[in-house]
C-alpha positions in Angstrom: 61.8 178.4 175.0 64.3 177.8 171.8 63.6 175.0 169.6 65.3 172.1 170.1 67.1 171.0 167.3 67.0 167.5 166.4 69.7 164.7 165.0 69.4 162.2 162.5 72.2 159.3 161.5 71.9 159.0 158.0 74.9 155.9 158.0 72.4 153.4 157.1 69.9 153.1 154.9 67.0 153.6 157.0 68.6 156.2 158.9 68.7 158.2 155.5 65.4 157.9 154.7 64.5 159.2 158.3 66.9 162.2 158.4 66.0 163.1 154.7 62.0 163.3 155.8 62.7 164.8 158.9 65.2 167.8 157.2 63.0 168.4 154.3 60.3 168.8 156.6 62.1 171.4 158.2 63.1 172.9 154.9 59.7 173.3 153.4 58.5 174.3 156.9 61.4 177.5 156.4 63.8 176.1 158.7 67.9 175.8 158.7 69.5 172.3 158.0 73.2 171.3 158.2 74.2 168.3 156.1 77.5 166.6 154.6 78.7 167.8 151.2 82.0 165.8 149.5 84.0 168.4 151.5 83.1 170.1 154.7 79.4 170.1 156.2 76.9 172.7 154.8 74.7 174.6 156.6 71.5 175.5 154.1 67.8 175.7 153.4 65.2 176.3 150.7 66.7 178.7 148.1 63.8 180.2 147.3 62.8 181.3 150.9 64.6 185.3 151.8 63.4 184.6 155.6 65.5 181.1 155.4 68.3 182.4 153.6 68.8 185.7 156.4 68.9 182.8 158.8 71.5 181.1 157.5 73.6 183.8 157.0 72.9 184.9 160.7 73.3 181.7 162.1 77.4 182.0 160.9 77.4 185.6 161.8 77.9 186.2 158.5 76.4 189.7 155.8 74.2 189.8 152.8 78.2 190.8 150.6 79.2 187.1 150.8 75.9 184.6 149.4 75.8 181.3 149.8 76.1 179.2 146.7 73.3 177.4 145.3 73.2 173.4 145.7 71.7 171.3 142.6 70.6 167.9 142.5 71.6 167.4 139.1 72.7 169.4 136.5 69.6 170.3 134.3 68.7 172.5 137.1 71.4 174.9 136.2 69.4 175.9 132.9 66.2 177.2 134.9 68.9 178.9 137.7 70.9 180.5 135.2 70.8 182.1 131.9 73.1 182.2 129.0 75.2 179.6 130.0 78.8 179.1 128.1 80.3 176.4 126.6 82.8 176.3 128.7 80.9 176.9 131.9 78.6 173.4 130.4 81.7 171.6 129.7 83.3 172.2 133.0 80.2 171.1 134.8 80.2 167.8 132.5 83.5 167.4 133.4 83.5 167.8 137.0 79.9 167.4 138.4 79.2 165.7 141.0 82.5 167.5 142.4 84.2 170.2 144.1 83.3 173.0 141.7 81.3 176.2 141.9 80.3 177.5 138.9 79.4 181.6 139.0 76.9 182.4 136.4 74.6 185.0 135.6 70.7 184.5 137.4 67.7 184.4 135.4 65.9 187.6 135.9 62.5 185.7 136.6 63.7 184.2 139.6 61.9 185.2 143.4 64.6 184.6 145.3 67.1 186.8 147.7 70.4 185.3 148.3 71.9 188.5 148.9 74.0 191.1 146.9 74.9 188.6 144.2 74.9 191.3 141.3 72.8 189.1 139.0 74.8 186.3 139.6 74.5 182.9 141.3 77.0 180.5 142.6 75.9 176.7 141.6 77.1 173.5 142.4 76.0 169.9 142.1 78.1 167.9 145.3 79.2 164.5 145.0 77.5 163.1 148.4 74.8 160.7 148.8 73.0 162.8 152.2 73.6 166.0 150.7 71.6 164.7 146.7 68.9 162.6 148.5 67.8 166.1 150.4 68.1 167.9 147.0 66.2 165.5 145.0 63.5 166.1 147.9 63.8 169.7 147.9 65.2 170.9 145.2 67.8 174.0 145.1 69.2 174.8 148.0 71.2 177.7 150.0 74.0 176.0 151.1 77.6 177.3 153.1 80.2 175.4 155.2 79.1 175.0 158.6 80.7 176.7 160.9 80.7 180.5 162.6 82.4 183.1 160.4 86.1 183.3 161.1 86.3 179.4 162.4 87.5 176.5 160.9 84.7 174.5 158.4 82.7 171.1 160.3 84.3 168.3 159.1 81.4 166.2 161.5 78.5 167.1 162.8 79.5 167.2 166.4 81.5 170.4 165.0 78.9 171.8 163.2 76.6 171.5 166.6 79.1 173.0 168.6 79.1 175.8 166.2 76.2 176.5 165.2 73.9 175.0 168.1 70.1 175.5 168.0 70.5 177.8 165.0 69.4 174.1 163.1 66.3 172.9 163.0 67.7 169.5 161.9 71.6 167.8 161.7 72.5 164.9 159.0 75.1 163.3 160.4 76.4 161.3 157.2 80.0 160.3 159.1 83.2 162.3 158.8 83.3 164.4 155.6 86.2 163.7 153.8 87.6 167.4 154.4 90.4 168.5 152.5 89.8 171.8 149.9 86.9 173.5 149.5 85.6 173.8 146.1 87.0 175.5 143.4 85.5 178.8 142.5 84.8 179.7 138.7 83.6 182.6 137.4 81.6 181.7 134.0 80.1 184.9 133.7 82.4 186.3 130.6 83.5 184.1 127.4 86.6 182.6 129.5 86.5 181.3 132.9 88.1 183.0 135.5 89.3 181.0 138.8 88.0 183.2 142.0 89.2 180.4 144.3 91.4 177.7 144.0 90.5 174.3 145.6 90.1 170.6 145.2 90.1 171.0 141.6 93.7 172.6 140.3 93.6 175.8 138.2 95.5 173.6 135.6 92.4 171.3 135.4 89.9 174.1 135.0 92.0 175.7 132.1 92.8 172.5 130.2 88.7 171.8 130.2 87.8 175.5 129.2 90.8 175.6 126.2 89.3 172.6 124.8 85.7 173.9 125.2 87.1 177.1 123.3 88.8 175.7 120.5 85.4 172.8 119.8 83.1 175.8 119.9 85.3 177.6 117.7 85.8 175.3 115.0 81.7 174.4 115.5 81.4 178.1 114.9 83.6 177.7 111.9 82.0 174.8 110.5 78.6 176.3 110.7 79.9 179.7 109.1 81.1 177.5 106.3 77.4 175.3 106.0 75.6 179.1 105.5 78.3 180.2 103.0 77.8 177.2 100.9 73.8 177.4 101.4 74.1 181.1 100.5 75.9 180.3 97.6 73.8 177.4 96.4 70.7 179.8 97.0 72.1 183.0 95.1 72.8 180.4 91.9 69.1 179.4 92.0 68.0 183.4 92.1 70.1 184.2 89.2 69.0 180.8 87.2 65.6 181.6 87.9 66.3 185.5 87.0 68.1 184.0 83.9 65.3 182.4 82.4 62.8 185.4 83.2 65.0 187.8 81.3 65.1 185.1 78.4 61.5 184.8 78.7 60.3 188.5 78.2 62.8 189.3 75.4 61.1 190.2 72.6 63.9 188.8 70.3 63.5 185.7 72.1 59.1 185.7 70.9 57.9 183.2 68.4 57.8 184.6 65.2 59.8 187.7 66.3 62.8 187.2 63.6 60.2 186.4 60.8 58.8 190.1 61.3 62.2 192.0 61.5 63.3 190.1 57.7 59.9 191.2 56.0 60.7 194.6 57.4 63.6 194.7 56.1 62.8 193.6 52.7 59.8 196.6 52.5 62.7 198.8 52.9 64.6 197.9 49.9 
């Protein structure tokens, strides 16, 4: 006999409490979730677990090419997901986290996870919905894609997302109509400038006007700091050729006492 997936209203106060224990009890236990995000309702589960991750991407009928993104509860988590993170990619996430943004950037190594064939990559993303970051504060990271079969429209309540995805869950948050609109917007942070993959909530003009200005303050940084080790360079190489200075003075023989009192009574033998 299938599981029977279970429901929890998260609308009140208690309610959240309850549905939060409930789904990360499934979560740890490897089960599948769905939840609200700020746009559409997610389907997810624990990051870390390749069994959990398989069954979300079964449960929307969906291949091992297209990963879920990774959701955060916060943004320090990005620095243990990913490694050499940008400038830009950190000013984008200031600027727009919690949000509709998905930041693509390159996985630390160390990491024993399988989200599928990401190429070394990993899509993150810190949502702006009070369900979705009580779960990740409880959990932690967490694979998570719009709910819905591959090919149909995105759950914008969790009555869709049942009729989609039915006993697939373990447990549904039902958090009240998600406010719907775009999805997120998709940036690739990989490279020195960000790269829009797939436009959303956040315009592409948005997402440039942050990254310029992330350029041109690590650029002058860059320039200021260049121009700190010129001058310290410069102030060091004086000291080296002071302290060379008075070496060379010191071992001149012209420069010993008495030295000039020899070479006159030398000369005068001569005469």
């Amino acid at each position: 006999m299938a599981p029977v997936s279970e429901l929890a209203d998260c609308t009140t106060p208690e309610g959240l409490t309850q549905g939060v224990a409930m789904a990360a009890a499934a979560v740890r236990a490897g089960g599948v979730v769905v939840l609200p995000t700020d746009t559409v309702y997610g389907v997810g589960c624990d990051a870390f677990s390749a069994e959990a991750v398989a069954a979300v991407l079964a449960a929307k009928g969906r291949g091992r090419e297209m990963p879920p993104p990774v959701l955060v509860p916060n943004p320090r988590t990005v620095d243990g997901l990913a490694r050499e993170v940008s400038d830009v990619a950190r000013a984008l996430i200031e600027r727009f986290w919690p949000g509709p943004l998905t930041v693509v950037l390159r996985a630390q190594s160390s990491l024993q996870w399988d989200l599928g064939d990401t190429n070394g990559t990993v899509a993150v993303r810190m949502p702006d919905d009070p369900v979705a970051l009580a779960l990740l504060r409880e959990i932690g990271p967490m694979a998570v894609t719009s709910a819905n079969r591959t090919g149909m429209p995105p759950a914008s309540s969790v009555a869709q997302a049942q009729d989609q995805l039915g006993d697939a869950v373990a447990v549904y948050l039902d958090g009240g109509p998600s406010a719907g609109g775009p999805a997120s917007t998709i940036v690739d942070c990989t490279g020195e400038d960000a790269v829009v993959l797939r436009s959303g909530a956040l315009a592409d003009e948005q997402i440039h006007a942050v990254s310029q200005a992330a350029r041109a303050a690590a650029d002058q940084a860059a320039a200021v700091a260049a121009a700190a080790v010129a001058m310290e360079t410069a102030r060091l190489r004086r000291i080296v050729e002071r302290e060379q200075a008075e070496k060379d003075r010191a071992t001149d023989p012209r420069r010993r006492p008495g030295a000039a009192k020899k070479v006159a009574g030398s000369r005068r033998r001569l005469r």
